[in-house]
C-alpha positions, 0 to 999 in steps of 0.5 A: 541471495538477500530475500526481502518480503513484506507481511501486512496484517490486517487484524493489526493494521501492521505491515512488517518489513524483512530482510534474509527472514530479520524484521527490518521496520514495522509501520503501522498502515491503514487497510480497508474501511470496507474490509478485506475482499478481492471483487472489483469496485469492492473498494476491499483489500485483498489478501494473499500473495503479491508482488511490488511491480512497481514504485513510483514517486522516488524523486518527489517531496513528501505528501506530493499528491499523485493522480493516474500514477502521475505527480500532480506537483501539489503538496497535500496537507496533514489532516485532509479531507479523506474523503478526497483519497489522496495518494501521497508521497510514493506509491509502491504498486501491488500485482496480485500472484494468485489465478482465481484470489488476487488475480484474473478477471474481476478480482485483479489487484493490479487493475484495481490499482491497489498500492502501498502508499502514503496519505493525508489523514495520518491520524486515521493510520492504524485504523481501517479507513481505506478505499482497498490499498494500503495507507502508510504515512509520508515518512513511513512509506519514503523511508520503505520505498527506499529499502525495498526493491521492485520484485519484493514479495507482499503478503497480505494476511486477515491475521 
């Protein structure tokens, strides 16, 4: 049986794909400019043990810019105002696995809608210049949402 994860490391602003425990890809993300946290409205990344529940965007071009999850049809530019927050070109969405740090009441990643996904300000990638997901550029996050299938496990770590 093929086992797949993904490790992000915050402290590196890396995120690490492996398959059968072989790193496959490396990327270099964004995580949070607020920092690592859990607490709702935080805007923080949460650490700890996830899993991609979801992934949505297969067929769209990259830098589509996606709203509620949704394909706006619209094509983001490189370089856009990231004040705006665009999610892009494929979401891959996070259900934390862990009661009390990633999951339940007030702290949820899944309500907090935290995702891999890919970005306007691809020069802000490999800093921490996030609202709590993780940031990937339009050709990185297409090319990972191929390889890796839904039920993939993602750690997020501090280190």
């Amino acid at each position: 049986m093929v086992d797949y994860r993904i490790i992000v490391s915050v402290s590196k602003q890396k995120l690490t794909f492996y398959k059968s425990a072989r790193i496959i890809k490396q990327y270099p993300v964004s995580t949070s400019k607020y920092g690592i946290g859990n607490k709702d409205g935080s805007f923080k990344t949460p650490l700890g043990k996830h899993v991609i529940c979801s992934k949505i965007g297969r067929h769209a071009r990259l830098g589509a810019i996606f709203r509620n999850r949704r394909n706006t049809k619209k094509i983001a530019k490189i370089g856009e105002d990231s004040e705006k927050d665009l999610i892009t070109t494929r979401i891959l969405r996070l259900l934390g696995l862990e009661k009390g740090k990633n999951k339940g009441k007030g702290i949820d990643t899944y309500k907090r809608c935290i995702y891999i996904h890919g970005i306007a300000e691809e020069h802000l990638i490999g800093k921490q210049a996030s609202h709590g997901c993780i940031r990937m550029k339009k050709r990185d996050i297409a090319e990972l949402f191929d390889l890796v299938p839904r039920g993939t496990r993602v750690d997020i770590s501090r280190k």
